[in-house]
C-alpha positions as CSV (number, residue, x, y, z in Angstrom):
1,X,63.7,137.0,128.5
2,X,66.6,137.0,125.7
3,X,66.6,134.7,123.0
4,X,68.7,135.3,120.2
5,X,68.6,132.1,117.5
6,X,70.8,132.6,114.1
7,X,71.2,128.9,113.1
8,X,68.9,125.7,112.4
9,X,69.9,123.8,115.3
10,X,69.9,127.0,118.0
11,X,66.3,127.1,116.6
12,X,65.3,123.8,117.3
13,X,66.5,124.3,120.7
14,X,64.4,127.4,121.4
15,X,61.1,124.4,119.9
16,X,62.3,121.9,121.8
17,X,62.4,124.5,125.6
18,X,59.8,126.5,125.0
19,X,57.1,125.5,122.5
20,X,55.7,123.4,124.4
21,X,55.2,126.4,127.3
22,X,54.3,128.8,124.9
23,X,52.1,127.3,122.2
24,X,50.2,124.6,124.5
25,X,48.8,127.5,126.7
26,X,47.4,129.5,123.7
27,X,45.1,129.0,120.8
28,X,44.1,131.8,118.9
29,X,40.9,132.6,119.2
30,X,39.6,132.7,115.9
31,X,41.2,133.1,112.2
32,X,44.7,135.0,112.0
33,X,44.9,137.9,109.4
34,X,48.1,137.9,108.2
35,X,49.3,141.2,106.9
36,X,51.7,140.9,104.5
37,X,53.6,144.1,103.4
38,X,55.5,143.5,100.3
39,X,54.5,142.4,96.9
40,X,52.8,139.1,96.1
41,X,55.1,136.9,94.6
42,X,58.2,138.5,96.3
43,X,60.8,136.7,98.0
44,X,59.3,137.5,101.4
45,X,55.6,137.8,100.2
46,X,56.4,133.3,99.3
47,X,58.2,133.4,103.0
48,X,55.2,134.8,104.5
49,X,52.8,132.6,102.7
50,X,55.1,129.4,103.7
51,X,55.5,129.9,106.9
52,X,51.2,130.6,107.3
53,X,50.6,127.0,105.3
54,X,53.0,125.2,107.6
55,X,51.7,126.5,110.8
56,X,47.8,125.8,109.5
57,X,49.7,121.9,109.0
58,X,51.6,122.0,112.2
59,X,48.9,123.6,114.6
60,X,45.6,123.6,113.1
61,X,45.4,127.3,113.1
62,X,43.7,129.0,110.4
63,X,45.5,132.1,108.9
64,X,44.4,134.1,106.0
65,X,47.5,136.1,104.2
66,X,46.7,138.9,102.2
67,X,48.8,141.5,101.1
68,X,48.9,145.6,102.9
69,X,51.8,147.3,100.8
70,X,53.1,150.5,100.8
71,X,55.4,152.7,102.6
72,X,58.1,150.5,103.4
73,X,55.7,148.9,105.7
74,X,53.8,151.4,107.6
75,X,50.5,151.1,105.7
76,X,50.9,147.0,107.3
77,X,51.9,149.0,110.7
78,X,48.6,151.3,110.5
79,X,46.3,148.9,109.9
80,X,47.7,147.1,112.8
81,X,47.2,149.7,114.8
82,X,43.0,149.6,115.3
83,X,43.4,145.8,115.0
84,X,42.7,143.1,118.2
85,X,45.4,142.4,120.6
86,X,44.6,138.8,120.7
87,X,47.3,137.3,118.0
88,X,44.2,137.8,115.4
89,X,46.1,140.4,113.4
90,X,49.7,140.2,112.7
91,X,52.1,141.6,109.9
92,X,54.7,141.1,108.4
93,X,57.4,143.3,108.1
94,X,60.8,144.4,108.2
95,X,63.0,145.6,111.2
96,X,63.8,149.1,109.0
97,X,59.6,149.6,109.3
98,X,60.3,150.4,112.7
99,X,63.3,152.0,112.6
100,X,64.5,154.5,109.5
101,X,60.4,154.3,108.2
102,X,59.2,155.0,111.3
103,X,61.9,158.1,112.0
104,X,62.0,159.4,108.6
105,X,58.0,159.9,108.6
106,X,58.1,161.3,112.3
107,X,55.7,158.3,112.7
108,X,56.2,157.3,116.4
109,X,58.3,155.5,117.9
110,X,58.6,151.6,117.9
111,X,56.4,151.4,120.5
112,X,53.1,151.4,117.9
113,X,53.4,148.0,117.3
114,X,54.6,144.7,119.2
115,X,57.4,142.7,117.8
116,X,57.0,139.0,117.1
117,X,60.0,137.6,115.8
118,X,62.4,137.7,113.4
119,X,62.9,135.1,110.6
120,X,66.7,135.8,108.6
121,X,68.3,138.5,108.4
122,X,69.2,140.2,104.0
123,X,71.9,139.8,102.3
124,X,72.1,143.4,101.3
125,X,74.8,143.9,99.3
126,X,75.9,146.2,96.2
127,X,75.8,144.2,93.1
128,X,76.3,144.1,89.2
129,X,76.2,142.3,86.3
130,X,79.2,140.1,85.9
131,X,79.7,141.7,82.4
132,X,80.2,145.8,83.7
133,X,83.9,144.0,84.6
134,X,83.9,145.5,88.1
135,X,85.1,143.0,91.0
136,X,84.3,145.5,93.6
137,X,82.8,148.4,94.8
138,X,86.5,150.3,94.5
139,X,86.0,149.8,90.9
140,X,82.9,151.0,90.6
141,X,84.3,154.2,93.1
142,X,87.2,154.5,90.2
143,X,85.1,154.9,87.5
144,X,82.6,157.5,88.9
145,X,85.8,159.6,89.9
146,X,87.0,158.9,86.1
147,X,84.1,160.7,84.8
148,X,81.6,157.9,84.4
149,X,77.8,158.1,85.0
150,X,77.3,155.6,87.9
151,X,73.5,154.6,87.8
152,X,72.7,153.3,91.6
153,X,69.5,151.1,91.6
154,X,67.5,151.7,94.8
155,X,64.4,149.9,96.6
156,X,64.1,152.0,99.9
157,X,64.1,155.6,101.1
158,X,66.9,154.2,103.5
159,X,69.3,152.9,100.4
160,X,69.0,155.9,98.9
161,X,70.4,157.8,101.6
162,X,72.8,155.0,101.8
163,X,74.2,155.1,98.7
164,X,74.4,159.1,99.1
165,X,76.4,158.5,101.7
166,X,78.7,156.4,99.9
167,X,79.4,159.0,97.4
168,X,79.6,161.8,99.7
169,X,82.3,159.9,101.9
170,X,84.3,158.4,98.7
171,X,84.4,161.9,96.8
172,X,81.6,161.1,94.0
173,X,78.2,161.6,92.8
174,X,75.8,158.5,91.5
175,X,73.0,159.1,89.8
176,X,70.5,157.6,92.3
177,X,67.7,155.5,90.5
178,X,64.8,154.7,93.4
179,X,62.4,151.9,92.5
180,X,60.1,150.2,94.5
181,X,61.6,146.2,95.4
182,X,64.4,144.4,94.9
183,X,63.1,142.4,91.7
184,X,62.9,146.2,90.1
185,X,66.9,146.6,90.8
186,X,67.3,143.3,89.6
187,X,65.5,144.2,86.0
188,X,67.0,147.4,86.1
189,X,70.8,145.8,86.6
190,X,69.7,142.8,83.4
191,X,67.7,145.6,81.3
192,X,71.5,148.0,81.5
193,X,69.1,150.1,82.9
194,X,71.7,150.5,86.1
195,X,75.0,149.9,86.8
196,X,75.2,148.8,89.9
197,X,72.4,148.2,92.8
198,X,71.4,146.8,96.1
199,X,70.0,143.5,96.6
200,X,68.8,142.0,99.3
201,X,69.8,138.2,98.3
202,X,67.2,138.5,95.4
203,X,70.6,138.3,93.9
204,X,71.6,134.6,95.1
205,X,71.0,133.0,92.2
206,X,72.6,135.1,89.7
207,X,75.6,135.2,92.1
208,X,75.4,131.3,92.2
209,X,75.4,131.2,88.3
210,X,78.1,133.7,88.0
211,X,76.0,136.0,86.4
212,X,76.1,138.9,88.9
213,X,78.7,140.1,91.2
214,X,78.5,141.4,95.3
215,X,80.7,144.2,95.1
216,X,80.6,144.9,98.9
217,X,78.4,144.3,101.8
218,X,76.2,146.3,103.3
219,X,75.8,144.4,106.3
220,X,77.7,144.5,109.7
221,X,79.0,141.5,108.5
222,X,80.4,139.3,105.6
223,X,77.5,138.3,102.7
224,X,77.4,133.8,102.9
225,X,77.7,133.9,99.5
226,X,80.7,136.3,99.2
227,X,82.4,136.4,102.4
228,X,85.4,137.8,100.5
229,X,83.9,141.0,99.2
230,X,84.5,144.2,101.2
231,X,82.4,146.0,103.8
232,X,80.7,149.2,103.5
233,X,83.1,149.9,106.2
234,X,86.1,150.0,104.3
235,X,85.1,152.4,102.4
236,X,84.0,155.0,105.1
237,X,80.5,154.4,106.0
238,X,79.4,153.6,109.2
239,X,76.0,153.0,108.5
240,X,75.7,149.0,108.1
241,X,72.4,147.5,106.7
242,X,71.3,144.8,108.7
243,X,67.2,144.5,107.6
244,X,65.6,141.3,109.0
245,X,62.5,140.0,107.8
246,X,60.1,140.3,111.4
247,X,56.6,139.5,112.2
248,X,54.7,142.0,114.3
249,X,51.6,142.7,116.1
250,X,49.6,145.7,117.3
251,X,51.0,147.6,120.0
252,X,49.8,145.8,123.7
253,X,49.6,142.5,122.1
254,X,48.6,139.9,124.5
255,X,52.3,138.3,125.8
256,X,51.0,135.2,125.2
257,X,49.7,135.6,121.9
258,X,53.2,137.2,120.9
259,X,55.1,134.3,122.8
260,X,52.9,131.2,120.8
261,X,53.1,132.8,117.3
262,X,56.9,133.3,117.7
263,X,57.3,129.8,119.0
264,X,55.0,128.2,116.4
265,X,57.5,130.2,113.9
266,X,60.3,129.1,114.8
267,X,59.0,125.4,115.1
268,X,58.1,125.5,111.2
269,X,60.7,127.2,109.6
270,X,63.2,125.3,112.1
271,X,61.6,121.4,111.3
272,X,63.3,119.3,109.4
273,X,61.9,119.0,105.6
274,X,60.6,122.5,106.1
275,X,59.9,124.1,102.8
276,X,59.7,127.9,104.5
277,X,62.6,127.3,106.2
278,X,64.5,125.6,103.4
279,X,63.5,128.5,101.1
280,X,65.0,130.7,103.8
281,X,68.3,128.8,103.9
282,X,68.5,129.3,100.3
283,X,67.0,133.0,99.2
284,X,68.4,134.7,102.2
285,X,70.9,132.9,104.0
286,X,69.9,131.2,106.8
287,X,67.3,131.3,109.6
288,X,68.2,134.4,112.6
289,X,65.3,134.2,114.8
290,X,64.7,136.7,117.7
291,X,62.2,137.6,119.8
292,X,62.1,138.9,123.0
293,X,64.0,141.2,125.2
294,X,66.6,140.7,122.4
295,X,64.5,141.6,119.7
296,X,63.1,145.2,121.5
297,X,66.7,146.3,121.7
298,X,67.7,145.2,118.0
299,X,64.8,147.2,117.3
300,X,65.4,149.8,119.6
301,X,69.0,150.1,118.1
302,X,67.9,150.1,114.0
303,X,65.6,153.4,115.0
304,X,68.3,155.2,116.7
305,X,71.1,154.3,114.0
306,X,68.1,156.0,111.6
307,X,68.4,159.1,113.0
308,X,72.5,159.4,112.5
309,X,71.9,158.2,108.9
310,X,69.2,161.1,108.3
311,X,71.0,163.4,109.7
312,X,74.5,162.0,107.3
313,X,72.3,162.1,104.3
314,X,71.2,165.5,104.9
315,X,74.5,167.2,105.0
């Protein structure tokens, strides 16, 4: 089955088909542990935490958040991994856990755990304060090659190779600063700590208030709040950063456990008034919900595309 959702009425539709199908043939059999693995009071730690509250209102389930951090989402993956097939135990996660994490820790394949569904997709972009005077990331290329010190704030193993690879394939160096989250870059751009960094639409809304600037996108595609800025593309690097914010369960989940939670999801963040799905719309986007056939191969795609940037990263 394909189903590939990336606006608030093609969600609806997936409700209105197949909720009913789905969700009335499965109840979970006792309290959902949801494993959340990024940092409480994150962007997608209050995603996570709205979308459990809504489904607890909407279905009656109970669901019990708590947070398993650490490496890029593999200690949320692990614990997964001994935990009941039943829907019981879920995480959530990002599609890069199961794709560049997964291949740069020689951890498996994606295979250890069953995909869910996705929520939105990032707005991963390279940004800076408005004040540094750059408009995009050419500038930022023009001053490295004129002798400055580029300071490139970092929240992942994967955007550090990235913005190696940018370097490498424009003719400079930056100073690669790693931190762990996107709030860290964020300080680190206000503090003049960095010069320029990726953000994942943590940025939104200093970008709304004019305060910070997307220099280019990393994405396949153009940023919704900067549709004008360049692509990574333009300047050589074939390595776009499309992360989506996915829930997953332990490898052999029941079907029908997977097919209910993803429904039930999608109903929430989908219904009008929706405060998990209006926070969506406005920290990262817009909804992109997929699950399925089409999620496995999105998946399927993000670990292979890991190996080409490893391999990039280590020339």
């Amino acid at each position: 089955m394909k189903r590939i959702f990336k606006t608030a009425i093609a969600v609806a539709s997936l409700v209105t088909l197949s909720t009913g199908a789905f969700a009335a043939d499965w109840t979970p059999p006792g309290p959902i542990k949801l494993m959340i693995a990024f940092g409480a009071g994150g962007g997608a730690d209050t995603q996570a935490r709205m979308i459990a509250e809504e489904i607890e209102a909407a279905n009656g389930w109970k669901i019990i958040p708590e947070q398993v951090t650490g490496k890029g989402g593999l200690n949320t993956v692990n614990a997964l991994k001994d935990a009941p097939k039943d829907g019981t135990a879920i995480g959530m996660i990002v599609t890069e856990t199961l794709g560049y994490n997964l291949a740069a820790a020689n951890a498996g394949d994606p295979s250890v755990a069953t995909a869910i569904t996705t929520t939105a997709g990032s707005q991963m972009a390279v940004v800076s304060l408005s004040s540094k005077g750059y408009k995009t990331l050419a500038d930022v290329i023009a001053a490295a090659k004129g002798g400055e010190d580029i300071r490139f704030g970092v929240m992942s193993p994967s955007l550090a190779d990235l913005a190696y690879v940018i370097g490498k394939e424009n003719g400079v160096e930056f100073n690669i600063i790693s931190v762990r989250g996107g709030k860290a870059v964020m300080n680190g751009l206000n503090a003049g700590d960095m010069d320029v960094g990726f953000g994942a639409g943590i940025q939104a809304k200093a970008v709304a208030a004019g305060d910070m600037v997307e220099l280019a996108s990393a994405k396949s595609g153009p940023l919704a709040a900067t549709p004008e800025a360049p692509n990574l593309m333009d300047f050589g690097v074939n390595f776009p950063n499309d992360t989506m914010f996915m829930f997953a369960g332990p490898s052999g989940m029941d079907p029908a456990a997977r097919d209910a939670i993803a429904a039930a999801i999608a109903e929430v963040i989908s219904a009008e008034g929706s405060k998990a799905g209006g926070f969506i719309n406005k920290a990262f986007g817009g909804l992109d919900v997929r699950s399925g056939d089409a999620l496995d191969a999105l998946i399927a795609k993000a670990y292979e595309d890991a190996g080409a940037l490893l391999e990039a990263s280590a020339e």
